[in-house]
C-alpha positions in Angstrom: 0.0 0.0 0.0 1.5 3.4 -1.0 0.3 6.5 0.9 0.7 9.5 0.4 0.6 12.7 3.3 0.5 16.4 2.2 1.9 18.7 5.0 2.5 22.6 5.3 6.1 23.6 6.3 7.7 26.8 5.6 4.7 27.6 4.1 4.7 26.0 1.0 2.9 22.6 1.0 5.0 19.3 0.2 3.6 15.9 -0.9 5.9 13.2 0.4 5.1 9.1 -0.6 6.0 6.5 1.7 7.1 3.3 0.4 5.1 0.1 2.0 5.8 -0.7 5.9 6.4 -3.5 5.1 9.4 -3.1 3.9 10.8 -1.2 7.0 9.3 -3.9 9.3 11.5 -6.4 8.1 14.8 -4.0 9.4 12.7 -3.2 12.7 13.6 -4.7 16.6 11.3 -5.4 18.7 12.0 -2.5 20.3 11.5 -0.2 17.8 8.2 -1.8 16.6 6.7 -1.3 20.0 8.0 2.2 20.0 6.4 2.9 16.9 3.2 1.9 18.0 3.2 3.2 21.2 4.3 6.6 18.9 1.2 6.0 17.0 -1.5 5.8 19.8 0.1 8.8 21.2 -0.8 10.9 18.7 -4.1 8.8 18.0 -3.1 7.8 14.5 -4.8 4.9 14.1 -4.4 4.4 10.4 -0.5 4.8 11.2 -1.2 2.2 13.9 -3.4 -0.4 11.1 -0.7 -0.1 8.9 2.2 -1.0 10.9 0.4 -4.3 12.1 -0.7 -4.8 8.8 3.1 -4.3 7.4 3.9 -6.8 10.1 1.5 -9.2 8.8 2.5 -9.1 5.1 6.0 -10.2 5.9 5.3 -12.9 8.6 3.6 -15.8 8.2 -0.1 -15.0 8.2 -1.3 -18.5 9.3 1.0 -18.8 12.0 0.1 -15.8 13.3 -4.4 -16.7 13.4 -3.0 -20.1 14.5 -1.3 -18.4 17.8 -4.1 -15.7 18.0 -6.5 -18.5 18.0 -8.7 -16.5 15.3 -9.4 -17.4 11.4 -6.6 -15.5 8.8 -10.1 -13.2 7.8 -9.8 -11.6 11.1 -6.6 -10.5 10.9 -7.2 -8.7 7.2 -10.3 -7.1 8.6 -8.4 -5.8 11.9 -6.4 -3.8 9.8 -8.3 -3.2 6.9 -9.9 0.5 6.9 -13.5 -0.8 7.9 -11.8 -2.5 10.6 -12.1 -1.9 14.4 -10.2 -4.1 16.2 -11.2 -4.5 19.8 -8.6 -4.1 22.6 -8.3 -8.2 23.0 -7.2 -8.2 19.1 -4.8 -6.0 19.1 -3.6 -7.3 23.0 -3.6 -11.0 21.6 -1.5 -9.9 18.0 1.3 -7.5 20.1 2.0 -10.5 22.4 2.5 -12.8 19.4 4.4 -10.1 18.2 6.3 -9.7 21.4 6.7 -13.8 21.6 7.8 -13.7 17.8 10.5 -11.5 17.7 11.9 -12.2 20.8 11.9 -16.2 19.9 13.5 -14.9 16.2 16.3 -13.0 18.2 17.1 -16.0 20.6 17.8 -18.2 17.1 
């Protein structure tokens, strides 16, 4: 997914495109996917927050992931999908298999 953000500084306005999370995921620690998140409910950007689970998702294995979660794979698309509203147990239940992924993945 490309997005793009229009912002004002210096007052002229610049469009800037970000490339898909995913592809900055993959380079991310554990620490600094939590901190990114954390960053995003912050500053209630929840779209920000969607699409860094979501970039999460794309490069992990998607099964694995609803297998641990103990929910079907359609749940995870439609947590982060834009109609999605995840409820606090989602997102709970994915950052721990998060948390338990990454921290297994650094151990190896």
């Amino acid at each position: 997914m490309v997005k793009k953000k229009i912002f004002k500084k210096q007052g002229s306005l610049k469009k800037i495109t970000f490339d898909n999370p995913a592809h900055y995921i993959k380079k991310m620690t554990l620490d600094d996917l939590t901190g990114a998140l954390v960053y995003a409910l912050r500053h209630s950007d929840i779209e920000s927050f969607k699409d860094i689970l979501s970039g999460y998702i794309q490069v992990h294995n998607k099964a694995d992931i609803a297998r641990k979660m103990h929910v079907p794979r359609s749940t995870l698309y439609w947590m982060v999908s834009s109609e999605g509203n995840p409820t606090l147990d989602m997102i709970s239940r994915l950052i721990s298999v998060i948390s338990k992924n990454e921290l297994a993945r650094k151990a190896a």
